[in-house]
N, C-alpha and C positions, 0 to 999 in steps of 0.2 A: 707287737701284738696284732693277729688277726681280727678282724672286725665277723661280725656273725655271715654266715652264707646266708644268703637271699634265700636259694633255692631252697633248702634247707626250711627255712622260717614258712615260707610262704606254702610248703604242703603242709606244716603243725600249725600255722594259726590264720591262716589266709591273707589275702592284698593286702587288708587294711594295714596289718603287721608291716608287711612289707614298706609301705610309703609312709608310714612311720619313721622306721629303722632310716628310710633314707633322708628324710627330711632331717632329720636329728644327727647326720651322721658327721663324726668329726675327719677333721684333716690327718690325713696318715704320712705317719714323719718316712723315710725310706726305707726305716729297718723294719717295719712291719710287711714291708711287703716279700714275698721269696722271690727268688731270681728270676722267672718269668714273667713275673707280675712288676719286677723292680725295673726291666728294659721296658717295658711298656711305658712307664711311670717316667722316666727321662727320656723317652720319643714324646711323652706329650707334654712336659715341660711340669710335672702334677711333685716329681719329685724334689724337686726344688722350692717348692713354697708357693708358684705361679698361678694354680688352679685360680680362677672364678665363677663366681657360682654365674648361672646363667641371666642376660641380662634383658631389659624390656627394650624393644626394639624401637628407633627415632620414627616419630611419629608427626603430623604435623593435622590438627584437628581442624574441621569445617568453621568456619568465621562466625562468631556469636553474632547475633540479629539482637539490634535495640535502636528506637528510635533516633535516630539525627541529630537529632534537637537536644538529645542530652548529652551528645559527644561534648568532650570539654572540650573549651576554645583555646587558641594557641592565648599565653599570657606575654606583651610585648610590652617593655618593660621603659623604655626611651624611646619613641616612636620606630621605626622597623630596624633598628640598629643593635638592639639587645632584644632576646626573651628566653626566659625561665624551661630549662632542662634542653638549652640549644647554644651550640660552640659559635661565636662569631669572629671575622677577622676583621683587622683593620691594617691596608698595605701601602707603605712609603718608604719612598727613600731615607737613609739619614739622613737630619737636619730640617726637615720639614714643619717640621712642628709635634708629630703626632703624641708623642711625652705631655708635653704641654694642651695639647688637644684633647689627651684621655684624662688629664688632670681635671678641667673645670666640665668633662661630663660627666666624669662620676661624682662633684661638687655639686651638679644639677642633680642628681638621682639620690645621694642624700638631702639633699633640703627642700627636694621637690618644686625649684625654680627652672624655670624656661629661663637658666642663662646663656645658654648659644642657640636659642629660638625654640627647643624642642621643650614642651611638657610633659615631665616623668608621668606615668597611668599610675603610681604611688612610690610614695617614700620608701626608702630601700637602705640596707646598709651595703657597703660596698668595702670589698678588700680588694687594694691595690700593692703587685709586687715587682718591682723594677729592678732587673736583673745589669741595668747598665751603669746606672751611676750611684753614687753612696749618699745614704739616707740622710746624711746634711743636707745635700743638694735637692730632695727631694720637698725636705721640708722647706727650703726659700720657697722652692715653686708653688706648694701648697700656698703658703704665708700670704704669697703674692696673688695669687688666683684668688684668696678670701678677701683680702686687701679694696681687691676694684670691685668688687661684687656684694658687699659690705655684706661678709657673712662669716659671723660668731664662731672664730674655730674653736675655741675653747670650750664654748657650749657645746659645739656640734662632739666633739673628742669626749667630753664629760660624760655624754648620755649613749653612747657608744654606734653613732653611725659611722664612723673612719674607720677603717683599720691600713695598716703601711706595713710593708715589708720592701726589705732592699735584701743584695747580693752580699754586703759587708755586715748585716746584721743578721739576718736571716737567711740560709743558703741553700737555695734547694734544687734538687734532680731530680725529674721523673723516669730518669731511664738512662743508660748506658751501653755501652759494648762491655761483653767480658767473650774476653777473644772474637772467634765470627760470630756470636749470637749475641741478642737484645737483649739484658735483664732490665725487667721494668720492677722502680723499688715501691715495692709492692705496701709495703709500711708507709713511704712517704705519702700516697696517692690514701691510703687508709685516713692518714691524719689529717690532710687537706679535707676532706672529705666528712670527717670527725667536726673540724675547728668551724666548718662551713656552715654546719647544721648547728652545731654548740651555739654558734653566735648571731646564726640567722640572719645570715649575709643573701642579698638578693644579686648582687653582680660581683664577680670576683673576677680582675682584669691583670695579665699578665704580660708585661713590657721587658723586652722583645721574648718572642717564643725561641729562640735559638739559646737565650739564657738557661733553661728550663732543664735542657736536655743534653746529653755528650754522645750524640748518635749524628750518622755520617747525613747531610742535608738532602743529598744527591741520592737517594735509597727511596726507591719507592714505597719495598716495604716495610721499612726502619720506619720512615714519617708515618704510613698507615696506622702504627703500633702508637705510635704518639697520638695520633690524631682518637685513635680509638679509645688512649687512655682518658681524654681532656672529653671525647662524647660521655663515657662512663661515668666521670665526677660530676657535669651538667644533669644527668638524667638520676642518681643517685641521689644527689643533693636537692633539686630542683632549682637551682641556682644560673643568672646569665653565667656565661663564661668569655670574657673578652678575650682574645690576644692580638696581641702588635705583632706584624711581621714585616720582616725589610725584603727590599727587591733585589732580585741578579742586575748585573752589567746591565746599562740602557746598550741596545746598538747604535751605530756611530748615525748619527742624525736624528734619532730619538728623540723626544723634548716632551711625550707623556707616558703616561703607563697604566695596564690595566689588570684586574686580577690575575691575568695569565703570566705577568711580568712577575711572581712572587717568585722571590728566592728558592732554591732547591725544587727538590721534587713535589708535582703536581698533587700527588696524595695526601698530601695534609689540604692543599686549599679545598678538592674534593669532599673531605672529610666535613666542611664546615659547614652550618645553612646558611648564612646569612656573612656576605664580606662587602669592604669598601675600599676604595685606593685615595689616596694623599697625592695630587698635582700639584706642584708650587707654581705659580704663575709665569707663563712661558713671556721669552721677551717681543712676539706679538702681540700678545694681548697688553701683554705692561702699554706698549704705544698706544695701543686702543684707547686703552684706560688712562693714558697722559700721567704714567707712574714711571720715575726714573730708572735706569736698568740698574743702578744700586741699590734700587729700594723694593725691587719687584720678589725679593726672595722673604718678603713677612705678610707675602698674600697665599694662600692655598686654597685646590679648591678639593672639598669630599663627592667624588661619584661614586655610585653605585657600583660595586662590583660582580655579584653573586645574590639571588635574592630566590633563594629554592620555597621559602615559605613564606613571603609576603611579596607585594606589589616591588614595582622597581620606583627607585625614588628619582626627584630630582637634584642636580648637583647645587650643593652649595657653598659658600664661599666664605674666606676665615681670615683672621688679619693677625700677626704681633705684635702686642703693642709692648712698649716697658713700662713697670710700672715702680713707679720712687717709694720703696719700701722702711722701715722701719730701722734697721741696722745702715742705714746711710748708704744703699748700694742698688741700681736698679734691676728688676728681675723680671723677665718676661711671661706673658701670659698671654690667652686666645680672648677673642671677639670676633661677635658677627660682623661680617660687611658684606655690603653687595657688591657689585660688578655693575657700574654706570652705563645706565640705558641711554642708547641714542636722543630721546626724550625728556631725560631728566631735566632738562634746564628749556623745552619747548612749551609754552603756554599758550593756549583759544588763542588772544593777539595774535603772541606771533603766527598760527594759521592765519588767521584772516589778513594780515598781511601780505602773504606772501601769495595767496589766491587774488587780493587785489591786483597786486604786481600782473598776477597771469590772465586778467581780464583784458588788458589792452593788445594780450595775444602776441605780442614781441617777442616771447621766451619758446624755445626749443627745446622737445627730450633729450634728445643727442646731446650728452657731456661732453666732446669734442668740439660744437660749438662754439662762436663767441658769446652767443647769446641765450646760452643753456639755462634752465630754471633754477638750476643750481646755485648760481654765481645770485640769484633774487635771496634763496635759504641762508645762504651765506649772509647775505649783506645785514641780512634781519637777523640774523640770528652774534654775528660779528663772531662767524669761525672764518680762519683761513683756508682755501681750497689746495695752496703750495702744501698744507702740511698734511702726510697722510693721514692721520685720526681724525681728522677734522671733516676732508675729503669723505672719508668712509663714511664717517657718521651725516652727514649731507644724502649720501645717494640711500642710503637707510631709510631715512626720513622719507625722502619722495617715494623709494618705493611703499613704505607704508600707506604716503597719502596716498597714492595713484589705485592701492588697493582698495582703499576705503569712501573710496567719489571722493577725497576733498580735492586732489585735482585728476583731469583725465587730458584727452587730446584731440584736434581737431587737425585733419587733413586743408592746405591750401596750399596756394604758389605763394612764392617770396617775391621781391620786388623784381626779379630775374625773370619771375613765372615756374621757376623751377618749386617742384610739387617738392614740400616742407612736412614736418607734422610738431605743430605747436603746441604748446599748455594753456589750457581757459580751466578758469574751474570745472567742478566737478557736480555732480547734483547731490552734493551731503548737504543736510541738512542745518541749520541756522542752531537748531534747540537741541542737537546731538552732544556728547561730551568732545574735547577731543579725541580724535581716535589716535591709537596707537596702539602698538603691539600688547597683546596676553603673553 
């Protein structure tokens, strides 16, 4: 069936008629059209069903003006390491600890304890999904992490700050191949999404991100697609979003690693605002530190890796300790530790000691000496100079004093006459603290 002639209409009842008839006008199946009208109709694709109607053109509007001051402020949820409607990573090797590391922070961000030094900005529930080990093993870890930290799981589970998922109880995929393309399940990422908001989760942290996904690592734009999905559910939800991710190969002489070291393609770590890396303790420092080389792998340290929307942090440092659990077995968990300053065991005495020593002017900068000021630190101090950590931490010290006047140096000849440059004190002061390093 013919639809009315335009021309036609428009001399019996004018335009207005006409843009009528057109706005109103229906889709024409092909048998309405005649043979001329029907080849047109399949050159422009109309006979087929394909017509659309015409569309509003991509536009991008002039930036609204409001004062500053009312912009909301980023919400940073564990000091710069989580915040609300923002992806963050955290990158280690296997075995470092990081399982057990995201275990007692998200143990801090529901009970809102500064248990590995940081104070939550508030109380938060937090869903945790661990895609490597099965939810027995997850629950020791928990058990044990409440255990040292004397904190009420029972209560904490009653009133609903935990939530847990594992690989063997709960199984999830964000995304796939089906053949060469990406399908992202589009349902799964709805219900995360649904269950996030239902229960009013403020960090939802997912251990390891390779868990998550069946798409090729090595893909730039495979991870883009991921990464895009994991911003979408943050910004959606308003929720942190943690994820664990593991590193590539070290190369051969390696001994650290830094955000650039993450596994697969670069486009997911791009993708995130805020990442950190996991260093276990290298076995120089272990000497430093006078920690045996069998025991230096329950120390790590967290630096900074990516920090797009806050300050960069400083690294800090983390221990495993076991802890003798309830079902007679012991199960491991994190604590703060520092990393032992040359200083730690130097006290006022022993400075003034060792400035008396350098009053009678006998002692030499030159560590190559016999009579270097060093071998005075040592003696007060009862480090060995034969042994390297001891050594280092010695030349440490004096370079600190020599920075700070407690001692400095004075040009003369030796009993040779040959021109020397000795240690005498310094002009620091009597009523000053000791000094030592910030």
């Amino acid at each position: 069936m013919k639809g009315p002639d335009l021309n036609d209409l428009h001399r019996e009842k004018g335009e207005e008629a006409v843009r009528t008839a057109s706005d109103s006008a229906r889709s024409f199946e092909p048998d309405d059209f005649g043979p001329d009208e029907q080849a047109h109709a399949e050159g422009n694709g109309e006979a087929d069903g394909e017509w659309e109607p015409p569309r509003n053109p991509w536009t991008v509007p002039v930036l609204s003006w409001r004062d500053p001051e009312t912009i909301p402020r980023r919400v940073f949820l564990y000091g710069h390491c989580y915040a609300r409607g923002f992806v963050s990573a955290t990158i280690a090797d296997g075995g470092v600890g990081k399982s057990l590391f995201k275990i007692v922070e998200f143990l801090a961000c529901a009970t809102r304890r500064p248990l590995l030094g940081i104070t939550p900005t508030e109380r938060i529930r937090v869903l945790y999904w661990n895609g490597d080990d099965p939810y027995v093993e997850i629950e020791r870890r928990i058990h044990a992490a409440c255990q040292h930290y004397s904190i009420d799981l029972k209560r904490l589970l009653a009133e609903g700050w935990l939530f847990v998922g594992t690989r063997d109880k709960q199984p999830l995929c964000l995304a796939e191949m089906k053949g060469r393309s990406v399908a992202l399940n589009q349902s799964t990422i709805d219900d995360l999404c649904a269950f996030i908001r239902q229960k009013d989760i403020g960090l939802a942290c997912f251990d390891p991100l390779r868990s998550v996904h069946r798409l090729p690592e090595n893909n730039n734009d495979d991870m883009d697609i991921i990464g895009d999905a994991f911003n979408v559910i943050a910004e959606r939800t308003n929720a942190a979003i943690g994820l664990d991710h593991h590193i590539r190969k070290m190369a051969s002489g390696q001994s650290e690693v830094t955000a650039a070291d993450a596994r697969g393609a670069t486009a997911l770590i791009n993708k995130v605002r805020l990442s950190r890396v996991l260093n276990p303790m290298t076995s120089k420092l272990a000497k430093e530190a006078r920690i045996k080389e069998d025991e230096r792998r329950r120390y790590f340290r967290a630096d900074g890796g990516k920090a797009n929307i806050a300050p960069a942090t400083k690294a800090r440092w983390f221990k495993i300790v076991s802890v003798p659990c309830a079902n007679g077995e012991d199960t491991p968990t994190i604590v703060v530790w520092s990393y032992p300053s040359p200083f730690d065991s130097v006290t006022a005495e022993h400075m003034q000691q060792v400035r008396a020593m350098a009053a009678d002017g006998n002692y030499r900068k030159d560590s190559r000496a016999e009579d270097w000021i060093g071998r005075a630190v040592a003696k007060v101090l009862d480090l060995d100079l034969e042994n390297q950590a001891d050594r280092k931490q010695v030349k440490t010290i004096l370079k600190t004093w020599f920075t700070n006047r407690v001692l400095t140096t004075k040009n003369c000849n030796d009993k040779t006459r040959r021109p020397r440059v000795y240690v005498v004190p310094g002009d620091w002061a009597d009523e000053e603290p000791n000094p030592a390093p910030v």
